[in-house]
Each structure stands twice: as structure tokens, then as C-alpha cells.
N, C-alpha and C positions, 0 to 999 in steps of 0.2 A: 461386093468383093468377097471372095470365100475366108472364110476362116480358119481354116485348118493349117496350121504350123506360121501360124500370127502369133508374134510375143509383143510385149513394151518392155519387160524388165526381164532379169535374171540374178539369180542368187549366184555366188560363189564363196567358199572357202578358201582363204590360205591355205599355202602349204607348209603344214610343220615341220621344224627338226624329224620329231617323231614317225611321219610319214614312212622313213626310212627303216622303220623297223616292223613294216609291215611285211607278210613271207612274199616270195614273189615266184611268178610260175616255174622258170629256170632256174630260179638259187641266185640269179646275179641281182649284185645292190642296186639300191635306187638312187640316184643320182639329183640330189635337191636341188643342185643351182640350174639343173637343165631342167628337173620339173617346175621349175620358177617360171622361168624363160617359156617351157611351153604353155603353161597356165596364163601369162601376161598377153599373148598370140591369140589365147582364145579370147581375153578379156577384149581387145584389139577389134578382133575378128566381128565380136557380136556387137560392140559400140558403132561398127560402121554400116551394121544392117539396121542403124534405130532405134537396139536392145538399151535402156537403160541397167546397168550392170552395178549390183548391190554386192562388196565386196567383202566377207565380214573378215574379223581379224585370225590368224592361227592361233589353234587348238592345242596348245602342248598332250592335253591329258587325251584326244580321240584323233590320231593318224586318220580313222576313219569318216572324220568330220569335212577330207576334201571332195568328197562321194556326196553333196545335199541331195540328190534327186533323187537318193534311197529311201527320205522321212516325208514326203508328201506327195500324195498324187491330187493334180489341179486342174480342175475343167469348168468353165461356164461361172467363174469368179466364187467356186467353191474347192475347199483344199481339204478330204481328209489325211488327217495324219495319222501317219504309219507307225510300226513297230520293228521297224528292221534290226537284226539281229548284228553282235561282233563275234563271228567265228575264228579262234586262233588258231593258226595255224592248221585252216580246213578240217580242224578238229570238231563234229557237230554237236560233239558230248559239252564243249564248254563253251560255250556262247552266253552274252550277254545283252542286255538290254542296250540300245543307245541311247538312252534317254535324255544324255545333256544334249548331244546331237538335233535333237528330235526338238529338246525346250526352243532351243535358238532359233530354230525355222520355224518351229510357230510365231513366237514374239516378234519373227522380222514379217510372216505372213497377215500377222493380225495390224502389229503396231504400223508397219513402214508401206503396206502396199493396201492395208483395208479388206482382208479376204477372209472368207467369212468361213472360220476352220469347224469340224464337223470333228469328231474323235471317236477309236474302235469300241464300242460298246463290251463286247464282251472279252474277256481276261484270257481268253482260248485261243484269238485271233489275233494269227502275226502274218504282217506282211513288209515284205520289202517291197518298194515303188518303183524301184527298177527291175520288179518282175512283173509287171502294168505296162499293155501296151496299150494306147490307144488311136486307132488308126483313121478316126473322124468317124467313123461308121458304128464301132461297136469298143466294148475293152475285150484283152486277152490276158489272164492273168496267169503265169506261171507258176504251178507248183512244186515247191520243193522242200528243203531245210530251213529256209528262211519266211517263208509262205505259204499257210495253208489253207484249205476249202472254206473256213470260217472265217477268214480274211478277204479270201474273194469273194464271198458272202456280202460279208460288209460292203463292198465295193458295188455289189450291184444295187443292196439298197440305197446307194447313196446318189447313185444315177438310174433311178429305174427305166431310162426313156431308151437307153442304151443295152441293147445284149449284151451279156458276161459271159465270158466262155472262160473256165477254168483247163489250162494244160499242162498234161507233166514234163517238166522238165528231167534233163538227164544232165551229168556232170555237175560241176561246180561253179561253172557264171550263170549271172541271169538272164533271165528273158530279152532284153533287152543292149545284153553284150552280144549276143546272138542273132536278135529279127530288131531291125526298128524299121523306121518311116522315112525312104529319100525323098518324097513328092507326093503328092495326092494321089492314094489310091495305091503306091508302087510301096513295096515291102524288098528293104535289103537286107540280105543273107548270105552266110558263107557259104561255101562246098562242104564244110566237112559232115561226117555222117553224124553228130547229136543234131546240127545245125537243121542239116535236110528231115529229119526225124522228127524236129518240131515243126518243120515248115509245114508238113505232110500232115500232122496232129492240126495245124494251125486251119488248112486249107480244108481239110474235112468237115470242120465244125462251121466252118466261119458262114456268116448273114449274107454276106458278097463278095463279089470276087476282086483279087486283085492284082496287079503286075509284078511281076517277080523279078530282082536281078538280084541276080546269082555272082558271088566273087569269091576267088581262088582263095583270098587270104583271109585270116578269121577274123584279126581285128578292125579288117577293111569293113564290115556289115554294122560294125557301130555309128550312124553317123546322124547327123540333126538337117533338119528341113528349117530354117527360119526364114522367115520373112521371105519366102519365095526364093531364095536361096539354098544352096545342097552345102552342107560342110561335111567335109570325110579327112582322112588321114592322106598323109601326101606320097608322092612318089616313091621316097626315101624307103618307107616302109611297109609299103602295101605296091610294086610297080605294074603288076598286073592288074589286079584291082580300081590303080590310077589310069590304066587306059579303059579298061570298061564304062568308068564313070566316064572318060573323056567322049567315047563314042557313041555312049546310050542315055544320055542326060543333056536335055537340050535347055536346060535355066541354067541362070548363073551358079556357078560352083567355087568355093574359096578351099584348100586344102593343110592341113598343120600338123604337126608333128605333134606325138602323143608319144613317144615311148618308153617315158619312165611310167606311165600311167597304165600302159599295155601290160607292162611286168608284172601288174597285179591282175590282171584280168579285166581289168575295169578299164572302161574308153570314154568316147567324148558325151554320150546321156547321161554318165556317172558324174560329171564333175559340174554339172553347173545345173539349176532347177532352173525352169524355163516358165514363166508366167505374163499370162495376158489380162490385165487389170482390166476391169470393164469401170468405165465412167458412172458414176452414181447420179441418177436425177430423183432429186428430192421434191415431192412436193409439197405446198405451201395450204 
């Protein structure tokens, strides 16, 4: 059976009060009781593919603690953690460490799922995790304010079996608000021009090749592959989008609304850490 976008469990975050006072891309508020409702839909969504879903409690002190999938990248039942940074108000002069962030997902990493955490060696190297892609074949790690060359460094030592390709990002989301993974081998991606700019960086460098689908709307290109399953954003708010995936995507597909979560820039990769626990055989 292939393994590529096989999970057993998943992390998530509440969502705080504080949530709400994070900036958002248009100016308009964030709407808690509807980020509730949507966050519960995804809890929903992944419990019916299989996912055991680990829910931890809100965070008053880190709004940006419902984003887990920024503090670890996890492959083949090893996890390193990351250093993702809290930029306020896209201001990159003041940013902060997330470090309590970052404690929580290891303790739930090491203590609740057994995964064997690995950490960035040197004091130079910052990376966010949601500018890590990996597409079964190889990693892509996006460079920018929050992740640098010595972070994707770390990254390929940590998988050496796998190419690293470091690329620059432009704008302000990450890698991964931009390109992620609908299906084995298929890479989704919006129309717009930073979008197309990294797909082009992406495809130049890349070890193999691989399917492209292309959609009109930005937030539409966020979406997760589970368990043989396509999850993307639904009609409501992506409807062009919503027919492309209807016509060009022949597995099952579940679609949810996300759009107090859009405001920030951040989509459906952003809010839940996705992990495949491997069975341990000990011997005797």
C-alpha cells in the first residue's frame, strides 16, 4: 500500500479568545464562534478518515498556537522541531520566538505518540514548518523571514536520503499556504503571479516531475491529501476552484469552510499537525 499522505493521528489547537487579535489580511475581525464551528468540521472530517485527533487545550498567551504545523516537520516516525517565528503585525523587525508553542508539541510528540524528536543544532537556524514541503519524492523548503538556508540545512541533515531544495519565497505566506500536495505526485497551486513564480522556482530544481493543478482562488491551493482522500475549501469560498477539483480529481474529496482562518493567511496545513505513528517491534 503506498504511503504517502497515510496519517493515524493529528494534533490540534484550540481556538483562543486571543486568536482574535491576530492582524488579518483585509482589516476585518475574526469571528471565534465561526472559527470554532469551523475547527470542530475539521476535527469531524479527519476522525472519519481514521485520523486519531489529539486535541490540546487553548492557549490564551499564543493566538498563534492554533497554526501546530509551524513547530515540526515529521517523516518516517522522526520529528524535528522547528523555530518558527511570531511576526506582529508582518512587522519582521519584531518577531519572537514561539517557544511555549514549540514545548507543547514536543511533549505531546515525544510523551503521547512515541516520536523520536531530533532539535535545530545550531542557534542561527530558524525554520517554520509550514515552509516544508514534502512531496514523497524529495523536501522543498521555502526561504524567507521566518526560514533560513541554515534551517534547510538542518533539514536535509536530518533526512539525507531525500533531496532538499531550498526556494525563495516572495510575499508574506508560506510555502505551503501556496503549493501543497492534492494526491500522489499532483502539486496544488493558485493562479496568482508569487504563486506561479514559486511553482516555476519549484519545477526547475525539482528531482521529478509532477502534476500540476492550477486554481483561480489563492486559498483554494491550501489543502491536505489524507488517507487517500483530497480535503480543500468548499464551494462557498473558493467556487471556481470547487469545480476544478470536482472535474480533475478522481478520489474521494470532503470540502469545509475555513474562513476566519483565511483572514490570516493561513489554511487548512496550518491548523492541524498531521502524523503517522509507526508500530515499534521490540526485540527480546
Amino acid at each position: 500500500m503506498p504511503t504517502f499522505g497515510r496519517y493515524t493521528h493529528a494534533i490540534i489547537s484550540r481556538v483562543p479568545d486571543s486568536f482574535q487579535s491576530l492582524p488579518t489580511i483585509d482589516g476585518t475581525c475574526i469571528d471565534l464562534d465561526k472559527a470554532r464551528i469551523q475547527q470542530d468540521a475539521l476535527v469531524r472530517c479527519l476522525r472519519s478518515l481514521q485520523v486519531d485527533v489529539l486535541e490540546l487545550p487553548p492557549d490564551e498567551d499564543s493566538p498563534n498556537s492554533v497554526f501546530p504545523s509551524d513547530c515540526a516537520v515529521i517523516h518516517q516516525g522522526v520529528a524535528l522541531i522547528c523555530r518558527p517565528l511570531t511576526t506582529t503585525n508582518n512587522n519582521i523587525n519584531n518577531r519572537n520566538n514561539r517557544g511555549k508553542d514549540v514545548a507543547t508539541i514536543r511533549a505531546v510528540l515525544r510523551k503521547e505518540l512515541d516520536i523520536d524528536v531530533v532539535e535545530l543544532t545550531s542557534p542561527k537556524a530558524f525554520i517554520n514548518a509550514s515552509d516544508v514541503l514534502f512531496t514523497g519524492k524529495e523536501f522543498f523548503v521555502g526561504v524567507d523571514v521566518e526560514t533560513n538556508t541554515e534551517g534547510a540545512l538542518q533539514l536535509a541533515n536530518t533526512w539525507p536520503e531525500y533531496p532538499t531544495t531550498p526556494v525563495k519565497l516572495e510575499g508574506l505566506r508560506r510555502l505551503r499556504d501556496r503549493i501543497t500536495m492534492a494526491g500522489v505526485d499532483v502539486l496544488s497551486v493558485s493562479s496568482t503571479e508569487k504563486s506561479q513564480l514559486l511553482l516555476k522556482r519549484i519545477e526547475r530544481e525539482a528531482s521529478h516531475r509532477y502534476k500540476v493543478l492550477t486554481l483561480p482562488e489563492e486559498d483554494a491551493a491550501n489543502c491536505l491529501f489524507v488517507n487517500g482522500t483530497l480535503i480543500h475549501i468548499d464551494s462557498c469560498e473558493a467556487a471556481e476552484s470547487y469545480k476544478l477539483f470536482e472535474s480533475r480529481v478522481d478520489y474521494p474529496q470532503i470540502s469545509l469552510s475555513l474562513s476566519e482562518f483565511h483572514k490570516t493567511g493561513r489554511g487548512l496545513s496550518s491548523i492541524c499537525l498531521l502524523v503517522r505513528k509507526f508500530q515499534n517491534i521490540r526485540t527480546l
